[in-house]
N, C-alpha and C positions, 0 to 999 in steps of 0.2 A: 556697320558698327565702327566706334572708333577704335583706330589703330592703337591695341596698348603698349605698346614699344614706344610711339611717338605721344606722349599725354597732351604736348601742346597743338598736334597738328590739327587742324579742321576740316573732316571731308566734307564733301557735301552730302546734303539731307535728300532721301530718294523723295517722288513724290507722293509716291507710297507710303511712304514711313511719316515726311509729313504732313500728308494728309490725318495719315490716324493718330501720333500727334497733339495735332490741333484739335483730337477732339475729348481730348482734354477738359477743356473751357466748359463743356455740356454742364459739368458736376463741378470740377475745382473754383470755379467761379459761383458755387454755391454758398461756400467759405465767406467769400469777399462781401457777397450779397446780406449772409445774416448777420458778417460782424458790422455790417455799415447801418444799422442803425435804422434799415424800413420798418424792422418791428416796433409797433407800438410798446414804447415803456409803459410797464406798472406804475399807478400811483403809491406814494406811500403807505396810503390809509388802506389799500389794496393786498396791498402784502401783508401788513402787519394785522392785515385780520381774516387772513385765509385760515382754510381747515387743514393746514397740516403738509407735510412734503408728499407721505403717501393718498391724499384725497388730492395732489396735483399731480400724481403719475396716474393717479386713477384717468380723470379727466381727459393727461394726455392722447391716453388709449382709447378711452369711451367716445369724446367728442371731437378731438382732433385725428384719430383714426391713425396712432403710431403702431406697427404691431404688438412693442414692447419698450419699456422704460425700467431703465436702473437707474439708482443713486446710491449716493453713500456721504454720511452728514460725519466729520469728524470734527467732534469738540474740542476747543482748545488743548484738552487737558490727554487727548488723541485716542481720544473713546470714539469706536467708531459706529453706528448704526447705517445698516444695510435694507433698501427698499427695491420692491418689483412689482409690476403692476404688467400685463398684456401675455402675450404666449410668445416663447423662442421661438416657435416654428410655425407658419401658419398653416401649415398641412397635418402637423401631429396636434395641433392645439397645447404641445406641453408647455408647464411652466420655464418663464425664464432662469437661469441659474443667478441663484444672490450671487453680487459683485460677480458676473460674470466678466468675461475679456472681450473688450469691443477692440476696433481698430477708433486709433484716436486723433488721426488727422494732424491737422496745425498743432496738437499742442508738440507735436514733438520738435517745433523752432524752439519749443522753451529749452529743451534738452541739448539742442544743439548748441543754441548761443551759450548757455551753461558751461560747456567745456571750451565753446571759443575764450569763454574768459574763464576761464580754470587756466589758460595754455596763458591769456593775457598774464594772469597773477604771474606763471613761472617762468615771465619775462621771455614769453616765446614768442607771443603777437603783442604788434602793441596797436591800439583803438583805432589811432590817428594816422595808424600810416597807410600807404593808396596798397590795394588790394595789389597791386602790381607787384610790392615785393615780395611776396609769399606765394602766386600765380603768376610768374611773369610771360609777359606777350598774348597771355590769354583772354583779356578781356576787350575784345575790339570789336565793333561796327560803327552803324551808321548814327555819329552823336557820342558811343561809347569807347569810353577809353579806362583799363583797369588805372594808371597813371594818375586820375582824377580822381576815384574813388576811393575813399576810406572802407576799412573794416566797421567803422560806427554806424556809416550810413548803410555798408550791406546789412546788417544786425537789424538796424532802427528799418530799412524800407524807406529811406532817407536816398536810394543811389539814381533815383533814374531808368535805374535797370527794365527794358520791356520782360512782362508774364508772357511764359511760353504758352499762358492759357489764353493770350489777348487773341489768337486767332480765332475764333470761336465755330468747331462742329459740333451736329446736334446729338451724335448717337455715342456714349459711354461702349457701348457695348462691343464695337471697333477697337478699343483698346482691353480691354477688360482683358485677359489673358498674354496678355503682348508684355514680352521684356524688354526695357531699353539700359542702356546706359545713362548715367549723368551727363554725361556730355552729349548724348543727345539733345537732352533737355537745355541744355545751355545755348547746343548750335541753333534748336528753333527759335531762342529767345533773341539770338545773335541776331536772324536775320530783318529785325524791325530795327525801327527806329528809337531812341532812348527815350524816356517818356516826359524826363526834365529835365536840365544842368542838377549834377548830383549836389546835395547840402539844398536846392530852392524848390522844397515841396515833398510833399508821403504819399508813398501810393503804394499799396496791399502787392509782391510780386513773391511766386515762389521762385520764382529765376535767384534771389538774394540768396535763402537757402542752399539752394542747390550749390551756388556759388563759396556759401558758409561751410558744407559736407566738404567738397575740395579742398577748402583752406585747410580743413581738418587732417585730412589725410595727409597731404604736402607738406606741412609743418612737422607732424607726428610720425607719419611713416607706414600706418597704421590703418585700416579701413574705418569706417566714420562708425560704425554698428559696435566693432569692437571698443571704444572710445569710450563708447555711450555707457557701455556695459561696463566696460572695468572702473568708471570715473563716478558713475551715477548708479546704477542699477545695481550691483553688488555690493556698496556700500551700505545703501537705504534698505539692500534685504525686499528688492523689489520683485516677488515673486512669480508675479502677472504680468508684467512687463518687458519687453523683448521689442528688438529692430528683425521685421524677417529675414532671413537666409536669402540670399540668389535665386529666385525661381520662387519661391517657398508662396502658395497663392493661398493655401489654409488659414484657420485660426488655430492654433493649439489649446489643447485644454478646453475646459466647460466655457460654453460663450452661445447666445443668441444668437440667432442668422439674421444677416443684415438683407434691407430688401431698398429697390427703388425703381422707379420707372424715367423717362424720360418725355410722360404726355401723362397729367392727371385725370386724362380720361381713359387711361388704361390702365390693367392691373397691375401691382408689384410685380416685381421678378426678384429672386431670390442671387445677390452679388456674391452673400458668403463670402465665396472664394475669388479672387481678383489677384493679381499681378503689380503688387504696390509702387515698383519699382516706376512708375509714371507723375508720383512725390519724393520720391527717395529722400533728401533729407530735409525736406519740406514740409512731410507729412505718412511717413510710410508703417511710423509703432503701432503697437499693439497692448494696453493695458488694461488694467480693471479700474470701477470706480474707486475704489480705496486705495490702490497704489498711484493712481491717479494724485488724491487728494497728499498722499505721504509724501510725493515729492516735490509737491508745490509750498506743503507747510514747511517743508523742510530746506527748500527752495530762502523760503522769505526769511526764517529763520535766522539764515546765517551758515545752516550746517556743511553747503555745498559749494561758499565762494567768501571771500573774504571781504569783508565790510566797503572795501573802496571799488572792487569789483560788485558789489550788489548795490550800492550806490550808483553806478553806473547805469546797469541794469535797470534800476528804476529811475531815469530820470528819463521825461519821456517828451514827445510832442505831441500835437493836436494830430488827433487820425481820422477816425466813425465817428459819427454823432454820438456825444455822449461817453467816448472814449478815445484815453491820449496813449501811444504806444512809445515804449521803452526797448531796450535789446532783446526780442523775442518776447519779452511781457505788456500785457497789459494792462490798465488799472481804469477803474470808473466809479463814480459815484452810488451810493448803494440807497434805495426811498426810504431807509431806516434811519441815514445819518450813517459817518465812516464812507469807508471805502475800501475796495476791494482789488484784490492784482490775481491775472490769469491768463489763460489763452482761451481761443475755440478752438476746435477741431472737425471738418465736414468733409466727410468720405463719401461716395456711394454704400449706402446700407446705414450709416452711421450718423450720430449728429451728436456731438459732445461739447456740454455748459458748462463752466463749473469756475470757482475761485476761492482765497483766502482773503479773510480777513486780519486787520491788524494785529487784532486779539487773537491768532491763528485758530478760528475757524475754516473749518475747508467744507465745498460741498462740488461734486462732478456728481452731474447726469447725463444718458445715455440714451439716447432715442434710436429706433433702428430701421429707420430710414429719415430720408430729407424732408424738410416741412414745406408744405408746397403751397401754403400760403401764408400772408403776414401774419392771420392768426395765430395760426401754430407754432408760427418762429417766434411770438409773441408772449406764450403763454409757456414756451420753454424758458426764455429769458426771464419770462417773471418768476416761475419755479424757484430758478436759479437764487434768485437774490430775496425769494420769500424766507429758503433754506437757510442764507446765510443772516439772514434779518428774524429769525427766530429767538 
């Protein structure tokens, strides 16, 4: 583990460790895969004359065979209505709990970049400058150097930076209980090569994160979790929402069990419980659909960053097909007309859609497991943007 007395030193990575590690890549490169765009989009005429959000959580469970589906539709005016369709459990057959607490993956870069520039406004970081002077000496390998890189491009996925998930193992289940440090996750990203001169090119990396939690702390003083909670989650009155504890592999509270496998020709296995700390601040929260949607509308808003900080935020570049990424946000075109800003979020067990509209409508759904084929990934995405084209 790394030495906490020396935060800049870098041991070396056992081969044990990374081997399991690397196998990562099995599931976290599930993320990368659904936001890039192989699912077939909805047509317009498709969405705008479906049956409804609950007759497409139906469906997800009937015919794409998710165990369980939540959503939660908040109207502009922050009404919210709650949907579930499949069973929490697939051994009790119970129902799922309305807005129950999934683990929510990616979306929580939105949370993170949120306070990077919460710290930008209070003139703590500033966008433009190389990650080097808020982490110095710690961003180096082959190609990389912190000295080069900005804070905009770790935020945007603008740096270059290799994913600790590019090594790719097949079995999740190697890590599933394993606690690591951040800097573990940093030293396996360390030992590749950078993936492009930072600013010439995007490319999907939690290594940026993980790099963004650090900044967090180093600046502040403060652990990345507490941050989140006193800056975001305590304000918004986010009562489902939480970064786990050290160790902490549970869900707290009423919540569906997450299930996945790693061969579609075998059966689920029940993740529940996992050892997040393999995303840490890339992807480690835990929320409901409705506090989900609270902080995104609240997000766009205005209520959580200051106009030229959320201007930033959303100015964005070409990413997935179909979608341009900003600081931790993304936005795309919606087959209603408008447009839409969000993240995804794709754990094992989990799969979270969801976004706002201009108009602040919000809609997050919650699948509870990976879709394991285009259609699925398909037919979530179209949910998504039928709910918010209603």
């Amino acid at each position: 583990m790394t030495d906490r007395n020396h935060p800049h030193r870098r041991p070396p990575v056992s081969s044990t460790r990374r081997r399991v590690l690397a196998a990562v890549t099995s599931f976290a490169l599930v993320g990368s895969l659904a936001l890039s765009g192989a699912a077939p989009a909805a047509s317009a005429d498709a969405v705008r004359h479906r049956d409804g959000v609950q007759a497409d959580l139906n469906r997800l469970v009937s015919v794409e065979r998710f165990p369980a589906a939540l959503a939660a539709v908040r109207a502009a005016n922050g009404h919210t209505r709650n949907y579930t369709a499949g069973v929490a459990e697939l051994d009790t057959k119970r129902k799922p709990p309305v807005d129950g607490r999934v683990r929510i993956g990616s979306n929580t870069k939105t949370f993170v970049a949120t306070v990077v520039l919460q710290l930008v406004g209070e003139g703590k970081v500033d966008l433009d400058e190389p990650i080097e002077t808020y982490l110095p000496d710690l961003i180096r390998g082959d190609g990389i150097d912190g000295r080069q890189i900005t804070v905009r491009q770790v935020l945007q996925q603008t740096s270059g930076l290799p994913s600790y998930v590019d090594d790719i193992a097949p079995d999740f289940f190697l890590l599933q209980h394993t606690y690591f440090e951040p800097r573990d996750l940093l030293d396996l990203a360390l030992t590749d090569k950078a993936s492009f001169a930072p600013g010439t090119n995007w490319e999907y990396s939690n290594t940026n994160y993980v790099v963004a939690g650090l900044l967090i702390q180093r600046v502040t003083g403060r652990p990345v979790a507490e941050e989140i909670t006193n800056r975001i989650i305590v304000p918004l009155k986010l009562r489902d929402t939480y970064f786990p504890n050290v160790g902490e592999q549970g869900i707290r509270g009423r919540h569906p069990h997450g299930y996945y496998t790693d061969d579609p020709d075998k059966p689920l296995q029940d993740v529940t419980k996992m050892d997040p700390s393999w995303s840490w601040a890339a992807g480690a929260m835990i929320s409901s659909p409705s506090d989900t949607n609270r902080f995104f509308a609240a997000l766009l808003a205005g209520d959580l960053l200051r106009s030229a900080e959320l201007d930033q935020m959303r100015t964005t570049v070409p990413a997935f097909p179909g979608r341009s990424y900003g600081l931790g946000l993304m936005s795309w075109d919606l087959p209603c007309g408008g447009r839409a800003w969000g993240h995804d979020g794709d754990v094992p067990g989990f799969t979270t859609r969801g976004g706002v509209t201009e108009e602040g409508r919000a809609v997050t759904l919650a699948v509870t497991a990976p879709p394991t084929t285009e259609s699925a990934a398909g037919q979530v995405e179209a949910a998504v943007d039928g709910a918010l084209c209603e």
